[in-house]
C-alpha positions in Angstrom: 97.2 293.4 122.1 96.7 294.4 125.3 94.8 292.2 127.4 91.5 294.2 127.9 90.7 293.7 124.0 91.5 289.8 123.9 87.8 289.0 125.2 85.9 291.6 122.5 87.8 289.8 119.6 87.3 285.9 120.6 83.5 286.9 120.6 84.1 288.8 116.7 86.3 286.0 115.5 83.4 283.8 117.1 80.9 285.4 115.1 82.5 285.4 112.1 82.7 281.6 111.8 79.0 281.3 112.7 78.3 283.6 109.9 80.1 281.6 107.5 78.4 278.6 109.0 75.6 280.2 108.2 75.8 281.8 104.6 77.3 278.1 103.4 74.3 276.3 104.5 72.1 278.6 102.6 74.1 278.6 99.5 73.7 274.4 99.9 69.8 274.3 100.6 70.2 277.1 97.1 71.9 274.9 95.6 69.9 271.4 97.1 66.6 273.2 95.9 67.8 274.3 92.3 68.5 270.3 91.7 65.7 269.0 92.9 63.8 271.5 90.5 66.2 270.6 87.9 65.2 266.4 88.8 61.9 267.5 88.9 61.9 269.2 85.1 63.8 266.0 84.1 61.1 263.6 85.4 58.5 265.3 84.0 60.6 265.1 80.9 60.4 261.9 80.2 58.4 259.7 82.5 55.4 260.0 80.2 53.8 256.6 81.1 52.0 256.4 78.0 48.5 256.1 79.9 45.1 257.6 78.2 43.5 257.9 81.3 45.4 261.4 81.8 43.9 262.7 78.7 40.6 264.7 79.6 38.6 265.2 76.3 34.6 265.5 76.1 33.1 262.2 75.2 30.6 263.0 72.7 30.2 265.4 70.1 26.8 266.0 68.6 26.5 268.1 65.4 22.9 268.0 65.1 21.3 268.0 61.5 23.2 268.5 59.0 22.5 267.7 55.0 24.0 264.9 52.7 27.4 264.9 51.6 28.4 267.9 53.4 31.6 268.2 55.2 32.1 269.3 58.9 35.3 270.7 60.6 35.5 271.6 64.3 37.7 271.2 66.8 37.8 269.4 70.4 40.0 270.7 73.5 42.4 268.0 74.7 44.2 268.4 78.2 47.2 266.9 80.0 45.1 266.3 83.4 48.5 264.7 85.1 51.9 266.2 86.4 54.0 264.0 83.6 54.6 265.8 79.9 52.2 263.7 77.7 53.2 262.7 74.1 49.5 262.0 72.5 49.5 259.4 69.6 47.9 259.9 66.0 43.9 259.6 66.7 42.5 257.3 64.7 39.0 257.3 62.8 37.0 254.7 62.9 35.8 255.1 59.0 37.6 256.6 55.7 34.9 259.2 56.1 36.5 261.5 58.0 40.5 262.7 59.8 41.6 264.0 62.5 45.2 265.3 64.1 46.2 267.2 67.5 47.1 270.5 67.0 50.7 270.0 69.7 51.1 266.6 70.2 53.2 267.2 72.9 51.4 268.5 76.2 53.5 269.8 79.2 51.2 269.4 82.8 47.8 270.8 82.6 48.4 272.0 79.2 46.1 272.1 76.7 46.1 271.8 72.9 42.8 270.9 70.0 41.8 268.2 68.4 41.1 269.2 64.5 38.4 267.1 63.1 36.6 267.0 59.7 34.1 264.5 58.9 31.8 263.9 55.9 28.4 263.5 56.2 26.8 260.0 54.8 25.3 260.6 51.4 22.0 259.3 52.8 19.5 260.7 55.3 19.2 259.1 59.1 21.7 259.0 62.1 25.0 258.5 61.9 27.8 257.7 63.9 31.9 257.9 64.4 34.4 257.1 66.8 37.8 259.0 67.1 40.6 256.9 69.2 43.2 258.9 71.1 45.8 257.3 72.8 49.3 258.6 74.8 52.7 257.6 73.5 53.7 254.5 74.2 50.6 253.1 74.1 49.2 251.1 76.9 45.4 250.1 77.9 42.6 251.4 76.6 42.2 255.1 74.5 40.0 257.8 75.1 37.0 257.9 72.3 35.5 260.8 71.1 31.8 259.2 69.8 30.7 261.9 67.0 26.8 261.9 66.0 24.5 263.5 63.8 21.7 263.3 61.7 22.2 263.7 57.8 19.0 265.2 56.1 17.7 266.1 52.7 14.9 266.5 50.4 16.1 264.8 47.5 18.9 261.8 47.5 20.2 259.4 45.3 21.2 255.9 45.9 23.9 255.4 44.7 24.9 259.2 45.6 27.5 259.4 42.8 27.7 257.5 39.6 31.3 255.3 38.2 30.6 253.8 35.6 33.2 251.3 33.4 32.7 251.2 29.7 32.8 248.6 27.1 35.3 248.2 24.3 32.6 250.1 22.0 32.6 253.1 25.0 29.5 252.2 26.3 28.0 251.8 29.8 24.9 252.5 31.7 23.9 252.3 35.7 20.7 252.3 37.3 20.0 254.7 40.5 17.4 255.2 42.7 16.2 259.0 43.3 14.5 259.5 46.7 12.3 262.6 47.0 8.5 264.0 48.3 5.5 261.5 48.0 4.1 264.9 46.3 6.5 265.6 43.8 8.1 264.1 40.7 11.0 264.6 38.6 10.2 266.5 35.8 13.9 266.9 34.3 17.1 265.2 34.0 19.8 267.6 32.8 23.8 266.6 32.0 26.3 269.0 31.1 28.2 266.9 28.9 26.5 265.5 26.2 28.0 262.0 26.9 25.7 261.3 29.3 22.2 260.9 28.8 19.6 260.0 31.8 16.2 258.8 31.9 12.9 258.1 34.2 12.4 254.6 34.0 9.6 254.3 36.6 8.3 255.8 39.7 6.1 255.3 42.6 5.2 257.6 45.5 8.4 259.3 47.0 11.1 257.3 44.7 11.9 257.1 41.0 14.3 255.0 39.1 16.5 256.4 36.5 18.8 255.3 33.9 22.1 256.9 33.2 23.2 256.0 30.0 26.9 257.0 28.9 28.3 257.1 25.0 32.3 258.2 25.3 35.6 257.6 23.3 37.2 259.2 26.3 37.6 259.1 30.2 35.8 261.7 31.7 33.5 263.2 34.3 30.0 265.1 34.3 27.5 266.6 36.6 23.4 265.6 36.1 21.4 267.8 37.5 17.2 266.9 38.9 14.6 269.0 38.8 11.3 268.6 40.6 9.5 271.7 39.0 11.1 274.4 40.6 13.9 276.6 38.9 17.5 275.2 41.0 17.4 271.5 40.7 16.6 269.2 43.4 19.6 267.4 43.2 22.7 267.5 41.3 25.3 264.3 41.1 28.7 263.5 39.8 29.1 261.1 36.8 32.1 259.6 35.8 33.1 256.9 33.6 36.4 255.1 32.3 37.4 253.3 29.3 38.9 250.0 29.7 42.5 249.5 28.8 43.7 249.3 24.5 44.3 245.7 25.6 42.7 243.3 28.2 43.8 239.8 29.0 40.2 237.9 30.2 41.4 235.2 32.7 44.7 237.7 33.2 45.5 235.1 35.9 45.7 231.0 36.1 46.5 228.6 38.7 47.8 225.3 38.1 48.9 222.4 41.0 51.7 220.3 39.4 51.5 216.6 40.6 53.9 215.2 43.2 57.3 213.9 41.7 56.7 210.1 39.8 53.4 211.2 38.5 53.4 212.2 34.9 52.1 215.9 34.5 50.0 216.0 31.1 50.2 218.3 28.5 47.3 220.8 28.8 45.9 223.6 26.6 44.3 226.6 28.1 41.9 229.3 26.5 42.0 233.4 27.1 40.2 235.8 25.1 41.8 239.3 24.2 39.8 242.3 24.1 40.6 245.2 22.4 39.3 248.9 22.5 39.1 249.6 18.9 38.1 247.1 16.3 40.5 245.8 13.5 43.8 246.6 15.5 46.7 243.8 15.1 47.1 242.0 17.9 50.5 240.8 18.6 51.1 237.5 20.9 53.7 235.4 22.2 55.2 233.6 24.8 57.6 234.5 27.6 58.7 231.3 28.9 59.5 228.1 26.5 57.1 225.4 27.9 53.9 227.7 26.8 53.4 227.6 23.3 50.7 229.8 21.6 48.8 229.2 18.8 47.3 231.7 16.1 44.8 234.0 17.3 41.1 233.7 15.9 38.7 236.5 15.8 35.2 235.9 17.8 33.9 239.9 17.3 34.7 243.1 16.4 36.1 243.4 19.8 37.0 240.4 20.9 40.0 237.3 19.5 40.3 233.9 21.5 43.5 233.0 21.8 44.8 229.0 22.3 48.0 228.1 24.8 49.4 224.8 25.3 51.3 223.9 28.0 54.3 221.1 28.0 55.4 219.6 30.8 58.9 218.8 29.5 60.8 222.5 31.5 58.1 223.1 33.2 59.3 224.3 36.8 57.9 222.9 40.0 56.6 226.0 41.7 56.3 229.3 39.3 55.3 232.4 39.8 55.4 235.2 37.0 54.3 236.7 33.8 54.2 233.6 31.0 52.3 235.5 27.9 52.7 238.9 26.8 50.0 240.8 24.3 50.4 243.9 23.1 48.8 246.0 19.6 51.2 246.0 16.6 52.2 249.7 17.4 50.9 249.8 20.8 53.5 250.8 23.4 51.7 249.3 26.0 52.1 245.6 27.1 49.8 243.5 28.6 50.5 239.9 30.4 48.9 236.8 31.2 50.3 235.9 35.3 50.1 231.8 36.0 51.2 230.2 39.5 52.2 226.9 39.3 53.1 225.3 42.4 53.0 221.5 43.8 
């Protein structure tokens, strides 16, 4: 190389190098930024802290008038206010009258997801109130309530708004309610559609009437009894249901007994149930389960109902029992029936 071209390349090797200099910085601040984004992503990942006060839902939800026994569904917008991912807990109602559940329970920054809420109306008229909790995952301090309110109206209501009613052994049961209506009209029918049930004004004053619901059944079941205040659609229509008791029932199905301390002498004691049956002249079958019970012949009080004697010896008699000592059941009944006693010291 001759020495006239020595200079040129020094200052081209020269710049070379810088240029390598150059491009391997840029590939490390590339490469410094695309973990920092990557450490950023991972925080957000999972340093929820689990705090409600990054939850930004309204406060209050008022749903006006609505009527009796209806049922309301909405929704509410929830939002991630902070710059953590946000794990949002189950809300929680305040009453059994109503659910609610979050649509994504899992909210990236600034995201934003719903609240689904259904609530049911209180079967009488006046204001009402709920309160939904939400909370972040894991929990810590206080939760964001959602205060729901409304006023529940009607014409016509009954206290209680829906009849249960359990029968007798002979499958008969009755309940009094309390029909609510206007000072300037009356109820002028009463109609069931099943002819189990059977309803009747007792007595009424001004803007309330009594009625009796009277229910003849061999059977478990369920009706509807419509009121009528003169006009053509009644006023008021409410569920009816009734249940039969079981074939069998055990009446105290439960004793307790304190043994005294060891070196006192525990006396032998005789104890009374009554069996009740569903349908008259059944055999009853009795006996016991454990040996220091002994029972003694069943004797006939009604057509329903036997009394039944147990004596209890001390001699095997545990110190501290807990279980099933008698066992009643019909002569070709399936079904078995028990008599529970605790004995402890």
């Amino acid at each position: 190389m001759s020495e006239a071209l020595k200079p040129a390349v020094t200052v081209a090797s020269n710049a070379v190098v810088r240029a390598a200099e150059r491009a391997s910085l840029l590939n490390a601040a590339v490469a410094l930024g695309l973990v920092s984004q990557a450490a950023l992503l991972l925080y957000l990942a999972v340093s929820g802290e689990g705090d409600a006060s990054a939850i930004d839902v309204r406060r209050y939800l008022d749903l006006g008038e609505l009527s009796v026994g209806a049922t309301w569904k909405g929704s509410v917008e929830v939002r991630n206010r902070s710059w953590r991912l946000m794990r949002l807990d189950v809300p929680r109602v305040d009453c059994g009258c109503g659910t609610a559940h979050v649509a994504d329970p899992t909210l990236y920054p600034h995201q934003v997801t719903a609240m689904i809420v259904e609530n049911r109306v209180p079967e009488v008229p006046g204001p009402f109130e709920r309160h939904i909790m939400l909370h972040a995952l894991p929990r810590r301090g206080v939760p964001k309530v959602v205060t729901i309110r409304g006023t529940a109206v009607a014409e016509t209501w009954a206290v209680p708004a829906s009849v249960e009613v359990e029968l007798n052994e002979a499958g008969e049961g009755s309940v009094d309610i309390r029909v609510n209506h206007d000072p300037g009209k009356a109820i002028t029918r009463l109609v069931a559609d099943r002819p189990e049930v059977m309803a009747s004004v007792e007595k009424s004053r001004g803007g309330a009437t009594d009625v009796r619901v009277v229910i003849h059944a061999q059977q478990t079941g369920a009706a509807r009894l419509a009121m009528f205040t003169g006009a053509d659609e009644p006023a008021l229509t409410m569920p009816v249901v009734w249940k039969l008791p079981p074939e069998l029932a055990i009446r105290p199905d439960i004793y307790m007994m304190i043994r005294p301390s060891s070196g006192t002498d525990f006396p032998a004691q005789t104890l009374g149930v009554s069996v009740v049956t569903r349908e008259p002249g059944r055999e009853i079958l009795a006996r016991s389960i454990v040996p220091w019970l002994a029972v003694q012949p069943l004797t006939r009080v009604s057509e329903y109902a036997y009394e039944l004697e147990l004596r209890i010896t001390p001699a095997g008699m545990p110190a501290s029992f807990s279980g099933n000592v008698l066992e009643v059941k019909t002569k070709h009944g399936r079904e078995k029936y028990y008599l529970r006693c605790h004995v402890s010291q």
